[in-house]
C-alpha positions in Angstrom: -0.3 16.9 -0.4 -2.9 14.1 -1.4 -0.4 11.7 0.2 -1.7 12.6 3.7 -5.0 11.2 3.0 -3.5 8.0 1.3 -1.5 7.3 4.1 -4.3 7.7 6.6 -6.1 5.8 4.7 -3.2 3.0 4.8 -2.7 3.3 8.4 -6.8 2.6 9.2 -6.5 -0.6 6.9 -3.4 -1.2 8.6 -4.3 -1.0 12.2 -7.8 -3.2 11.7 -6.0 -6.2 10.3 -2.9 -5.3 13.3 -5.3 -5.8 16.1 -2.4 -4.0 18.3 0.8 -6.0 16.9 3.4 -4.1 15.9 3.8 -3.7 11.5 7.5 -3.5 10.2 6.0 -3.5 6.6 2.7 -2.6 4.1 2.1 -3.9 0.6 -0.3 -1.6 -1.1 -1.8 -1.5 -4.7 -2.3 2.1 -5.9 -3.9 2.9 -9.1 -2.2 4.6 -11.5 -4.5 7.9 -11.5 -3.8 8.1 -7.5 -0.8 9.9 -9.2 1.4 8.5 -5.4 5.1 7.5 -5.7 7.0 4.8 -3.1 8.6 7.7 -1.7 5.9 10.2 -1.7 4.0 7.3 0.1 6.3 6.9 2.8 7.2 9.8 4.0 3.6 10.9 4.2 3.0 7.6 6.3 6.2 7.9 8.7 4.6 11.1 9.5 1.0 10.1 10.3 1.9 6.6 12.0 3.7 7.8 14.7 2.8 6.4 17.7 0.9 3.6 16.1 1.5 0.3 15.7 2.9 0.9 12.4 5.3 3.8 13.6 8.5 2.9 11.6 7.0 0.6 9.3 7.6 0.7 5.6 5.2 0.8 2.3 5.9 -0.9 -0.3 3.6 0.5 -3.2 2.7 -1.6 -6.5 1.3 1.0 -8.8 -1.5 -0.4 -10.7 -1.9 0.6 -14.5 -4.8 2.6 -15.7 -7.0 0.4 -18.7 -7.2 3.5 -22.0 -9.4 3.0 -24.3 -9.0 5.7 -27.3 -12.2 6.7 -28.8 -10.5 7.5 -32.5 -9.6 4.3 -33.2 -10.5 1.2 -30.8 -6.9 0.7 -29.5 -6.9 -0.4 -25.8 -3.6 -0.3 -23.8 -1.9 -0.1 -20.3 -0.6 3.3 -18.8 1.2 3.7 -15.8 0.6 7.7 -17.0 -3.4 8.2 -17.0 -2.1 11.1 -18.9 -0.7 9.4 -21.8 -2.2 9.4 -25.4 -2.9 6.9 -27.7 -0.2 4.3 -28.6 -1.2 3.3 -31.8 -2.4 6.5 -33.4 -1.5 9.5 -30.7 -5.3 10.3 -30.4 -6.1 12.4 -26.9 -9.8 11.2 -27.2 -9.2 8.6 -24.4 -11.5 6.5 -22.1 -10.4 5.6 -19.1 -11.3 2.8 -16.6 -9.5 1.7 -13.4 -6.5 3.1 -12.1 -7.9 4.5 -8.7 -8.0 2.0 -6.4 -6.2 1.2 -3.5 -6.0 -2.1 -2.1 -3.8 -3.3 1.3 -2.2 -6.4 -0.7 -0.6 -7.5 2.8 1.2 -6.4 6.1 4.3 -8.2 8.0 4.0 -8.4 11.7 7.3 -7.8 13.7 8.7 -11.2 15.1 6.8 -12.2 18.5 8.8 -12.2 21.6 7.5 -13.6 25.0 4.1 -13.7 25.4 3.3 -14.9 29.1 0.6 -17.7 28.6 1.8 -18.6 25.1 3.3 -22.1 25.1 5.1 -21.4 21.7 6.2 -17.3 22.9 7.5 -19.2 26.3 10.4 -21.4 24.5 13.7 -19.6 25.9 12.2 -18.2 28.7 14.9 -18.8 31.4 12.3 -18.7 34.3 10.5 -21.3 32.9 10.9 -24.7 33.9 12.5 -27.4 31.6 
């Protein structure tokens, strides 16, 4: 399964912006010709990020059309399917540009809770002063 090396890939981009905090949540862009579903995506990643920072987090995966350009007759158009055909005359003769990247939009960061040293991660502490 491709997925594997998706979600690795994921989990590196993950881990670098993370800096050791804990990730409930990934926003990825996925080109279309990636060929990787939400599902697909995640349980390939709940798989490899065990033990990580990102152990339990979730994906959620934009798919990003693929740009076709059909040589027959000039018509350009947006697939989600890099295996589609031409929408305005059904040509096959197809130029393709785009559709395999894949970009970590954003992550969410599990709330903070105490931080010794932190002013701000000290409110509530019932040790501390008033």
């Amino acid at each position: 399964m491709h997925e594997f090396g998706i979600a690795e890939a994921i989990l590196s981009a993950v881990e670098k912006r993370a800096r050791g905090r804990r990730v409930e949540r990934a926003r990825v862009q996925a080109g279309a010709m990636l060929r990787v579903t939400e599902p697909m995506i995640n349980q390939a990643f709940a798989m490899i990020a065990g033990g990580s920072a990102a152990e339990g987090a979730h994906v959620d995966l934009v798919v990003v059309p693929v740009q076709l350009i059909c040589r027959s007759c000039g018509q350009t158009a947006a697939s989600l399917d890099p295996y589609a055909t031409c929408p305005e005359c059904g040509g096959i003769d197809l130029d393709m540009e785009g559709g395999d990247d894949l970009v970590l939009e954003s992550i969410q960061m599990a709330e903070a809770t105490h931080v010794p040293g932190n002013p701000g991660g000290d409110r509530g502490d019932p040790d501390r002063p008033a």
